[in-house]
N, C-alpha and C positions, 0 to 999 in steps of 0.2 A: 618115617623110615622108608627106605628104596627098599623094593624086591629083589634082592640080591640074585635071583634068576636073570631078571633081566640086564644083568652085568654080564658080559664075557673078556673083556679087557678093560684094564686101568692103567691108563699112560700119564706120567707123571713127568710134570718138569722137577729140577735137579736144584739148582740153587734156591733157596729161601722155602725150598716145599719140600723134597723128599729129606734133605741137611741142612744143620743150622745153621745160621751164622758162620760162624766157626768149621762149617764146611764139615761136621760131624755126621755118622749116618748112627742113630742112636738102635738099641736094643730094641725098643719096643719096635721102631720103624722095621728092622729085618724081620721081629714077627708078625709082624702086619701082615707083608711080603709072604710070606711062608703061610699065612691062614689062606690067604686068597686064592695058593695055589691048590692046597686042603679042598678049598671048594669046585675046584675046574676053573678060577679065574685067569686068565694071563694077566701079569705084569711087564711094561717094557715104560725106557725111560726117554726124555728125549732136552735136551739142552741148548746154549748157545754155547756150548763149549765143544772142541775137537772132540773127536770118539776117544783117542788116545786119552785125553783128560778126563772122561770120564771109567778107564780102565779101573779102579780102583773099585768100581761099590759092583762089578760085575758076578765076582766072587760070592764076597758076603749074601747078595740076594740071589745069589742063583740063575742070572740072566741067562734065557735062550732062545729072546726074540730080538729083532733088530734092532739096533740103538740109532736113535735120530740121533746126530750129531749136526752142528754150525744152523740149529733150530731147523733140522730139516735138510739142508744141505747136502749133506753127505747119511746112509746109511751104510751100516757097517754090520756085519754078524757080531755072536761076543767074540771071536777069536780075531778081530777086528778087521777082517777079508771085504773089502768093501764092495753092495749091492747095488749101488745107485748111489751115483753123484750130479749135482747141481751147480755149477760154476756160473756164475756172475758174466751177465752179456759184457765184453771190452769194453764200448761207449760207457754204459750205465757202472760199471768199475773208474773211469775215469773222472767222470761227472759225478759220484759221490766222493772222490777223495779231492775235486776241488772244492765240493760245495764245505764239505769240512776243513780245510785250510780255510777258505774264506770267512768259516766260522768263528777260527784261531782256538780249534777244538786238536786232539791231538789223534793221531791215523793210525789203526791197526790194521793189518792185512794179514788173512790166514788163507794160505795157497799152497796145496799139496800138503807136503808134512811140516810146512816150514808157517811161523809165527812170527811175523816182521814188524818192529815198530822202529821210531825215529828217536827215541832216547830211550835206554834201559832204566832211565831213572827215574822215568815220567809217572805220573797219576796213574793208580793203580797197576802197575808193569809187574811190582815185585809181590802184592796181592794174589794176582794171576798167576802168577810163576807158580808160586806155594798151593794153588788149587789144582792147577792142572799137571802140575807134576814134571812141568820139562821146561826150559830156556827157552826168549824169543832170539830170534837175526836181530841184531841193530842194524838198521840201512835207514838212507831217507831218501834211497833210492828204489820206489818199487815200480817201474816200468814192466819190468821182465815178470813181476809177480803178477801182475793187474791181468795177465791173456788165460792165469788158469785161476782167480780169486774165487774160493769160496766163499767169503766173509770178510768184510772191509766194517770194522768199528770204531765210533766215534767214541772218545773219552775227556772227561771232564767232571769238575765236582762243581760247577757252577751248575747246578739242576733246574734253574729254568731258562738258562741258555739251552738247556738239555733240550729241553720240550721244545723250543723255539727251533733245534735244530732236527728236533724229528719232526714237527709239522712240513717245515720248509722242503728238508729231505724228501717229503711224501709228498707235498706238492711237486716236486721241481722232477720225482723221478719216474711218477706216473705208474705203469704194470709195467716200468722195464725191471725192477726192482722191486724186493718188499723192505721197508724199515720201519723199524720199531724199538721202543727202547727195550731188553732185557734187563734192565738194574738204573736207577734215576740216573747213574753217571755214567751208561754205555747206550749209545743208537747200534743195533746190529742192522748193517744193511748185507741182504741174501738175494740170490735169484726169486725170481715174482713167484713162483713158486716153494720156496725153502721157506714155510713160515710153518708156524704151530698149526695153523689150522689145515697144510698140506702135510703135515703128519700122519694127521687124522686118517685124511684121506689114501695117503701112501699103506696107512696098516688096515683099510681097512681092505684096501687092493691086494696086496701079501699075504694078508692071512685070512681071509676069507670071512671078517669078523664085521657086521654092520656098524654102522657109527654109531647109531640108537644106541647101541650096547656098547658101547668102550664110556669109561669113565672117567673124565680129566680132572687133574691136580695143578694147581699155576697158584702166581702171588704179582706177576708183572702185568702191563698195559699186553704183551704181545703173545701170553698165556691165554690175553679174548678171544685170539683166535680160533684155539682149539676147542676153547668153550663153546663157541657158536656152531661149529662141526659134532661135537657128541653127544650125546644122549644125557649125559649130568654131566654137571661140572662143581666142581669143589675148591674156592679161593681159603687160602695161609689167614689167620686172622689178620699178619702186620699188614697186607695187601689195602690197597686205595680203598678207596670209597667207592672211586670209580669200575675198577676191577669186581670188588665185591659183588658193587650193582648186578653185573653179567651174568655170575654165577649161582648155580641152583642152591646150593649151600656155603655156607660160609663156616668153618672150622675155627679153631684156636692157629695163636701163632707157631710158624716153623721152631720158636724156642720152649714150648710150650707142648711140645708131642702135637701141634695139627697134622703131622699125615698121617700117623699111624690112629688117632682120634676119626680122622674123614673115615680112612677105610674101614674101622670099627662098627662107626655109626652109619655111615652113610651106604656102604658097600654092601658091608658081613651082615648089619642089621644088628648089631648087639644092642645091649643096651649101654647110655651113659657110662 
């Protein structure tokens, strides 16, 4: 068991770890949430989704520390007034939406408030819709989007096209860029600094909390990053092998209560 002293914040990623599948945020998980804060812990969350999409679990848990949104990209307060934003250099925006055409992978761009893809009817479009809570633009024109892109996503259900296309990506884009998959069938490409593991470091700059003591929750390849930045780290049971490898403890799956079981066990110190 962790000394739950040495915890002062637990940042948790949002799909596959803090909600299930099904994008649920279940009971037990909001008292998790509410024990940790019982003990002096902060809670804050951080995604590859817009801050707006994740509006919804604000409430329930009581957020009132800054919300990572676009994996770091953009921070926002909860009243969603945004602290810091990270926009995508033009070249390295251009150069990742050809390298995925030339993939024949399909292009999302999320710039300002607006969510642009090239067919509304593509792989995973109406998945996303129903998570995040709001309509993309159909254009498959994004020029004018590319000068303020926060997040340009690659999509497909071919999943090791997938991996072929994050390796490549990560070759070809060097530190102009970070990419990584969030989910086997999305590359999130961000500013070289918008990743999980500049999360880390953006909260630990904000709020004055060391990294030793922040606590991370993930289940994707691009969750290692925060892992390697904090003090524990806690992989979703459904997580890789790979992923798991990284992390200090390994939980039950996101359908199965793993976050509210991590923070139990690993955080609070309870028992089993």
């Amino acid at each position: 068991m962790a000394d739950p002293a040495k915890i002062s914040l637990v940042l948790a990623d949002v799909d596959g770890t803090l909600v299930t599948k099904e994008k649920l945020l279940t009971e037990r998980a909001i008292r998790a949430v509410q024990k940790l804060r019982e003990r002096g812990i902060r809670f804050a969350i951080t995604s590859g989704r817009p801050p707006k999409g994740m509006s919804m679990l604000i409430k329930p848990l009581d957020i009132v520390e800054p919300i990572a949104g676009f994996n770091g990209g953009l921070f926002v307060k909860p009243d969603l007034t945004i602290i810091e934003a990270k926009t995508l250099p033009r070249d390295a925006a251009e150069k990742t939406v050809q390298i995925l055409r030339d993939h024949k992978v399909d292009v999302w761009v999320y710039s300002g408030e607006d969510w642009l893809v090239p067919d509304g009817k593509g792989p995973h479009v109406a998945r996303e819709e129903w998570t995040v809570k709001f309509p993309p633009k159909v254009t498959k024109d994004f020029d004018a989007a590319l000068e303020h892109a926060v997040k340009i996503v690659g999509v497909s259900d071919d999943l090791e096209l997938m991996k072929k296309v994050e390796k490549d990506a990560q070759e070809a884009l060097g530190n102009t860029a970070s990419a990584a998959r969030s989910q086997p069938y999305y590359l999130d490409v961000t500013h070289p600094d918008a990743n999980k593991g500049g999360v880390v470091t953006a909260l630990e700059r904000m709020l004055g909390v060391k990294a030793s003591e922040i606590a991370t929750l993930g289940d994707q390849p691009n969750d290692v990053l925060m892992y390697k930045k904090s003090g524990m780290s806690i992989s979703m049971g459904q997580a890789s092998d790979e992923v798991k490898s990284q992390s200090t403890y390994v939980s039950d799956s996101s359908e199965d209560e793993g976050f509210a079981k991590a923070i139990e066990r690993h955080v609070l110190g309870e028992a089993a």
